[in-house]
C-alpha positions as CSV (number, residue, x, y, z in Angstrom):
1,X,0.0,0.0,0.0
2,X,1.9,3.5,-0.9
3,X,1.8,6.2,1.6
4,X,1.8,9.8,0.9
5,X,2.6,12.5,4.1
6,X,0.8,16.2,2.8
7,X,4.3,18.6,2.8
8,X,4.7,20.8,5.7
9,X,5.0,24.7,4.1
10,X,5.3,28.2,5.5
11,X,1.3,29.4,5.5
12,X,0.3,30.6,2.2
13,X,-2.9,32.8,1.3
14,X,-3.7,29.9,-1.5
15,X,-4.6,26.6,-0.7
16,X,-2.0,23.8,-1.7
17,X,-3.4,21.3,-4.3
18,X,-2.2,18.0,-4.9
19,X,-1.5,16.2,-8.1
20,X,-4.6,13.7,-8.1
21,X,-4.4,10.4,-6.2
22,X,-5.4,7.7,-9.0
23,X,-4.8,4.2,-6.7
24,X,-5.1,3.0,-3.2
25,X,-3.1,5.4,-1.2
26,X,-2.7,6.4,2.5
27,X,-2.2,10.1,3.6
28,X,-0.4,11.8,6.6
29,X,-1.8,15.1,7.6
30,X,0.9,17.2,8.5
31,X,1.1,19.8,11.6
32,X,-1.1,23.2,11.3
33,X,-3.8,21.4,9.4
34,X,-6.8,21.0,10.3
35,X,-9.2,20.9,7.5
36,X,-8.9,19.9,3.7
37,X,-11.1,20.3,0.8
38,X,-11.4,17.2,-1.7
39,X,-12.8,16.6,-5.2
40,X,-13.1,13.7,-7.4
41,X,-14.3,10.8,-8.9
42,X,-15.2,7.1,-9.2
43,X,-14.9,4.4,-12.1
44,X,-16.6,5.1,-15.1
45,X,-19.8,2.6,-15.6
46,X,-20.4,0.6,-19.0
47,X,-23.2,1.5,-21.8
48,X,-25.5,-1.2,-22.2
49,X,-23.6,-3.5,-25.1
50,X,-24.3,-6.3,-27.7
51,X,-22.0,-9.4,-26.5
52,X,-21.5,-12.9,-27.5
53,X,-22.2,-16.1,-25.2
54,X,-22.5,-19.6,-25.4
55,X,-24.5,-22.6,-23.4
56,X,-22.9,-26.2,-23.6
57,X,-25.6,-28.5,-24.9
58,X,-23.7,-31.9,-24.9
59,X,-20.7,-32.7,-23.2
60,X,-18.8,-36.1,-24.2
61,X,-16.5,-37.7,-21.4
62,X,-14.5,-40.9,-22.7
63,X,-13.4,-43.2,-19.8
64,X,-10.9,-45.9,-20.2
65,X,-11.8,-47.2,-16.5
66,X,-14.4,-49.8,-15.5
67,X,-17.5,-49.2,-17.1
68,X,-20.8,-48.9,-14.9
69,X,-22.8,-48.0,-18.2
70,X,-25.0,-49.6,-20.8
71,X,-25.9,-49.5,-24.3
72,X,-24.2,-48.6,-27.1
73,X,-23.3,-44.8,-27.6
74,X,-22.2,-43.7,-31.3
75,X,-21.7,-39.8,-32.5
76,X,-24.8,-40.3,-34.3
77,X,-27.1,-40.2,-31.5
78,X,-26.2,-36.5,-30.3
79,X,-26.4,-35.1,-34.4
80,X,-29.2,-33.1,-33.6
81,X,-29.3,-32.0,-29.9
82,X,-27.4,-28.6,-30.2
83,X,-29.3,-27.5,-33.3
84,X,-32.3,-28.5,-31.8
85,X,-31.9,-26.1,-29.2
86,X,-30.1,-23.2,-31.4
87,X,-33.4,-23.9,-32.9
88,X,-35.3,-23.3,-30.6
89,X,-34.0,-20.0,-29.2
90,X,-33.9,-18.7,-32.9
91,X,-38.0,-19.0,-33.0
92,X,-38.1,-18.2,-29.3
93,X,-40.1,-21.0,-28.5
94,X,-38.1,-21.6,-24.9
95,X,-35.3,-20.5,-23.3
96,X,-35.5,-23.6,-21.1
97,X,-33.3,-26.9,-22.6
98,X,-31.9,-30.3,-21.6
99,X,-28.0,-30.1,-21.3
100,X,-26.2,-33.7,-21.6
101,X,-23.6,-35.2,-19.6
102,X,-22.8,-38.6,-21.3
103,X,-20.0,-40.6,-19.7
104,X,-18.7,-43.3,-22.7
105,X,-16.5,-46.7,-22.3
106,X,-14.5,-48.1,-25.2
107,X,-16.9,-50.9,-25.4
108,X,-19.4,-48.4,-26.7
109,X,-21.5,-48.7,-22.7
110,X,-22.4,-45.4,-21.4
111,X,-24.7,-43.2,-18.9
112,X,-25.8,-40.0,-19.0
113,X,-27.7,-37.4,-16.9
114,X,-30.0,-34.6,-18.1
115,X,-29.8,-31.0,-16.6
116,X,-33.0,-28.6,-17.1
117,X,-30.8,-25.4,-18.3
118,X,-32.2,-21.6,-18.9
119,X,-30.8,-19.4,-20.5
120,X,-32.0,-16.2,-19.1
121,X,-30.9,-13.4,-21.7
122,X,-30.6,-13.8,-25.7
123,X,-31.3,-12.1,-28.3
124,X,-33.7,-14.1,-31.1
125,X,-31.9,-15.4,-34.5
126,X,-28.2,-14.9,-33.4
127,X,-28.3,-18.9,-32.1
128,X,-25.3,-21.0,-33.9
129,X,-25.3,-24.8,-33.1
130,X,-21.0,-25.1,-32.3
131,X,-18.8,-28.3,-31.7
132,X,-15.4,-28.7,-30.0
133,X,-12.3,-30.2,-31.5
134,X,-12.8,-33.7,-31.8
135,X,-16.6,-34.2,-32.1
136,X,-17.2,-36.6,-34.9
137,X,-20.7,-36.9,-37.3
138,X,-21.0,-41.0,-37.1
139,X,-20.0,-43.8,-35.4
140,X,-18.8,-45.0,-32.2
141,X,-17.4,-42.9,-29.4
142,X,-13.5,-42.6,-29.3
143,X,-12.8,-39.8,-27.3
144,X,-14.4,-36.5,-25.4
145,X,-16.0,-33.9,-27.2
146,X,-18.8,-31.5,-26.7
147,X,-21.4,-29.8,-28.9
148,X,-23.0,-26.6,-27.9
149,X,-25.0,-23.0,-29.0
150,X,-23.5,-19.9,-29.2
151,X,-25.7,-16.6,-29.2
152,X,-25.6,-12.6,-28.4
153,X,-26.9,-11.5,-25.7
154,X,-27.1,-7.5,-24.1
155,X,-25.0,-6.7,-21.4
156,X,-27.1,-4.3,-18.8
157,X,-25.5,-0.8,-18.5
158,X,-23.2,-0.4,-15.1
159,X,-22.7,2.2,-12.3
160,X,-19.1,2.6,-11.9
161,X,-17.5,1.8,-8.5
162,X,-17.0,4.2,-5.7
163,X,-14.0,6.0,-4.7
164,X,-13.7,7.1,-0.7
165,X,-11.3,9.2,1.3
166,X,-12.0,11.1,4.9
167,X,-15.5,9.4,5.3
168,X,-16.6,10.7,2.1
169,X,-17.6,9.2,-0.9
170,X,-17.3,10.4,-4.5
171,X,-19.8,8.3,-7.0
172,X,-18.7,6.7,-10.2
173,X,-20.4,6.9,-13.4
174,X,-23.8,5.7,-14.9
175,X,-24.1,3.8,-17.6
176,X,-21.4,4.9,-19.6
177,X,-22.1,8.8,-19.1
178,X,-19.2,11.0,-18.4
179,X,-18.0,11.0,-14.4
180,X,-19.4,13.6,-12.0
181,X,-16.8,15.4,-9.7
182,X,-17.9,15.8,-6.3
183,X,-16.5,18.2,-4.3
184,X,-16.1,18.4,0.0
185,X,-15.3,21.9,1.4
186,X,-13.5,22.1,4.9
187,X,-13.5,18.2,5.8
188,X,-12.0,18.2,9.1
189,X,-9.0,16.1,9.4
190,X,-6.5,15.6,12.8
191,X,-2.4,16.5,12.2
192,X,-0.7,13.0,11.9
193,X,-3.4,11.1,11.4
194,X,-3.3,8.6,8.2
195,X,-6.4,8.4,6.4
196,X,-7.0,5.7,3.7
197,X,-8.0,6.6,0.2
198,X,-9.6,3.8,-1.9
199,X,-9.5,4.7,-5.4
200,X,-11.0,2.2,-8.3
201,X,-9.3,2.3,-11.5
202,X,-10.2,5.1,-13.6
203,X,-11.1,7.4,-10.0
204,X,-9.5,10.4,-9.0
205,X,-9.4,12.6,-5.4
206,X,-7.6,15.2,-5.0
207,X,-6.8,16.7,-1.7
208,X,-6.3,20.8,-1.4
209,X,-5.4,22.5,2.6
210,X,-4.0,26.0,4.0
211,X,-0.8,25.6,5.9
């Protein structure tokens, strides 16, 4: 954690400001002062935004140990889940889908277990059906794989975080819009005291005093 101490000068008729604090920071109030004026800021918050996500639908997990399954698995048995769902969402019938965990042997044996999945946020007709390396379109089960939808989805707008200093608190920015600088006239403050400044990134306080 860096420290700062506030210089000691001769008394002045205009208030010393300091360069703005932009990071976690401690400050020492130096002798003679007893009050400080502050301004500043706190993070900058995020515009709503268009971003791209993606649900597994099937996922594929070859074991070479004892098998406790039955059956026969083969690749093309899962052809159709992942479009099935993509879909779906594309006609937004459901957001609401089975999601597959299939364990396979190398005798072909298996088990699986079903997972009711939602997807709570998508936007309609961006859904892709996607596969990972190593899934195969026909016959028997070799190795692990997984199949799965891909889609875009808005990302809600943000208040930035806070920025404090002296039991005060300067407010970030909504939604994207530009940072408001809040100002604190005559905070009282005790000579050699430290007082902790937490300071998210893209926040600013500056700290101005009379000697």
């Amino acid at each position: 954690m860096k420290a700062w101490m506030l210089a000691a000068f001769g008394r002045s008729a205009e208030p010393i400001t300091l360069p703005p604090f932009t990071e976690d920071i401690v400050v020492t109030i130096p002798a003679g002062v007893a009050y400080v004026s502050l301004s500043g800021h706190g993070a900058a918050g995020e515009p709503s935004k268009i971003v791209d996500a993606s649900s597994q639908v099937v996922f594929v997990n070859y074991r070479t140990d004892v098998s406790t399954g039955t059956g026969n698995a083969t690749w093309d048995a899962l052809q159709g889940l992942a479009p099935a769902v993509a879909n779906m969402l594309n006609n937004g019938n459901s957001s609401s889908y089975d999601r597959y965990a299939i364990d396979v042997w190398p005798d072909g044996t298996n088990t699986f277990q079903a997972f009711d999945t939602f997807i709570s946020s998508y936007i309609r007709g961006t859904a892709v059906a996607t596969t990972s390396a190593g899934w195969k379109t026909s016959g028997p089960i070799q190795n692990s794989a997984s199949s799965s939808v891909t889609y875009k989805r808005e990302s809600p707008a943000t208040t930035g975080a806070s920025a404090t200093g002296f039991g005060r608190t300067f407010a970030g920015g909504q939604y994207g819009q530009p940072t408001p600088t809040t100002t604190f006239n005559d905070v009282p403050v005790t000579p050699g005291q430290q007082y902790q400044l937490r300071i998210p990134a893209g926040g600013s306080i500056t700290i101005s005093y009379y000697q």
